[in-house]
VOGU-3710 file (C-alpha; in Angstrom, 3 decimals, decimal comma):
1> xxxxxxxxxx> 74,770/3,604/-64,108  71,956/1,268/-65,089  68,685/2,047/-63,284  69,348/5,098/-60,909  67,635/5,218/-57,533  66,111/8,518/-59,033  64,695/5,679/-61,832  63,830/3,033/-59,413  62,047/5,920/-56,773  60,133/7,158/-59,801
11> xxxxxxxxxx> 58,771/3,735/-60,804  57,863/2,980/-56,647  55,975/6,884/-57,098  53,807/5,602/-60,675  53,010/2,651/-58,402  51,801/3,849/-55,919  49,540/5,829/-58,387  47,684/2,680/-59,683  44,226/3,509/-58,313  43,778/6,487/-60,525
21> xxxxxxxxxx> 43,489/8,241/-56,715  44,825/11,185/-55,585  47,331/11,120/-53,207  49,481/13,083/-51,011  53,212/13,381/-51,713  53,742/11,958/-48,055  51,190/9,403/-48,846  53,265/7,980/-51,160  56,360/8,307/-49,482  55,126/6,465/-46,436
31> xxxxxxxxxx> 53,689/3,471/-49,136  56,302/3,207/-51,312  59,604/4,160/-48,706  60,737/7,582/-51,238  62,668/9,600/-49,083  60,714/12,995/-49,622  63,820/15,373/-50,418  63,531/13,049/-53,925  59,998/12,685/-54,052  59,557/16,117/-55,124
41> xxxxxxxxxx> 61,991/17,051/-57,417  60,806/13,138/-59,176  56,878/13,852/-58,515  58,019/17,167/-60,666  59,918/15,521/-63,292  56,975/13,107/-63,621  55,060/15,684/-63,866  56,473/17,799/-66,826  56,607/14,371/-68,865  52,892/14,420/-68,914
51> xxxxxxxxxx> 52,733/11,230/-66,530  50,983/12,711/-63,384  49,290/15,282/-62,294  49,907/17,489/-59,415  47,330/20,034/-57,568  48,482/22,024/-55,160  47,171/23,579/-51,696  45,023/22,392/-48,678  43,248/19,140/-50,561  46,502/18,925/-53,036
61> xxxxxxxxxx> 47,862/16,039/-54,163  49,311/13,424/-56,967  47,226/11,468/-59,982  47,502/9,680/-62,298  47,189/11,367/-66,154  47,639/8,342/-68,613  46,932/4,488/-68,000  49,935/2,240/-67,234  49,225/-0,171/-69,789  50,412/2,734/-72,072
71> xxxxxxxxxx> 53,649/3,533/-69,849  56,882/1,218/-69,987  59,692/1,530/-67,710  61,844/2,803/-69,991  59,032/5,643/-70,374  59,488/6,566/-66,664  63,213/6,019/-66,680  63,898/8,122/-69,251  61,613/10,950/-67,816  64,031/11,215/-64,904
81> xxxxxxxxxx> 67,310/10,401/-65,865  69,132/10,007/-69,603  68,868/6,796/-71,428  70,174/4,063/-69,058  73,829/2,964/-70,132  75,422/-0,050/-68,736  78,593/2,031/-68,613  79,646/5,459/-69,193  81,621/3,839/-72,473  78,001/3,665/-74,218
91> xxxxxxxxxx> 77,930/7,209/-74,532  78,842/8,820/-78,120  81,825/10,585/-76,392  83,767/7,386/-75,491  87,491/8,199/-76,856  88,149/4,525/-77,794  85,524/4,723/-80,416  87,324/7,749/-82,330  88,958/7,110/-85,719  86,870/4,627/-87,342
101> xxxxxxxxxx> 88,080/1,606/-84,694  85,177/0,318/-82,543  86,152/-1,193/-79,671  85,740/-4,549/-79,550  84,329/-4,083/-75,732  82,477/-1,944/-76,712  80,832/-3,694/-79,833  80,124/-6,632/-76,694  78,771/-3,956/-74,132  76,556/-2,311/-77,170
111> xxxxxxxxxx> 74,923/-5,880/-77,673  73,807/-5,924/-73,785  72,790/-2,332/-73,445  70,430/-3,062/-76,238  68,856/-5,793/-74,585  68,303/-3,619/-71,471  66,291/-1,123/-73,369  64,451/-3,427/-75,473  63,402/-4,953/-71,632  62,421/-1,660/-70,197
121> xxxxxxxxx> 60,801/-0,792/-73,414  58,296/-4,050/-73,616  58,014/-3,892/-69,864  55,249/-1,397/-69,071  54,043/-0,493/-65,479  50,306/-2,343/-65,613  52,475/-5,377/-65,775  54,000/-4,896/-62,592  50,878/-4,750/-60,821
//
């Protein structure tokens, strides 16, 4: 669970975007290692989130479309895959949660998955660079 290689490829794809450029999808690939059957389908995702921006055809290719010091990783993560859980027992649906008795493992998991998103969510991408 965690950070899913669709999460961690997304972040190496916003890197690779840091110049403001534009640059091809294999571009990228090539820079940042992104196996191109994910690129896309992430490059699209990005996309639709409002994070990049795509043009197509001959002279095509990837932007930027807001500043990084404005984008965390939880931003990105969350733009390809749900919320990142520690364990599937996070979710809402967890049947050891049901009638009123929380789960004392989960009460202990609940404290760590919080301090995962509170780290992805002060974390944004200009400080990785």
């Amino acid at each position: 669970m965690l950070i899913t290689k669709e999460a961690d490829y997304a972040i190496r794809i916003m890197r690779s975007l840091k110049d403001k450029e534009k640059h091809t999808v294999k571009d990228i690939c090539q820079a940042e290692e992104v196996p191109e059957s994910f690129a896309y389908k992430i490059i699209g995702k990005l996309q639709r989130a409002g994070y990049i921006i795509v043009e197509r055809g001959v002279a095509g290719g990837c932007r930027l479309a807001v500043e990084l010091k404005a984008l965390t990783l939880y931003d990105v993560v969350t733009a390809v895959d749900e919320e990142p859980m520690i364990t599937p027992c996070m979710s809402q649906s967890c049947s050891r949660n049901a009638g009123g008795d929380a789960c004392r493992v989960h009460a202990e998991l609940k404290k760590v998955q919080k301090v995962l998103v509170d780290a992805l969510k002060s974390t944004t991408l200009y400080d990785l660079f």
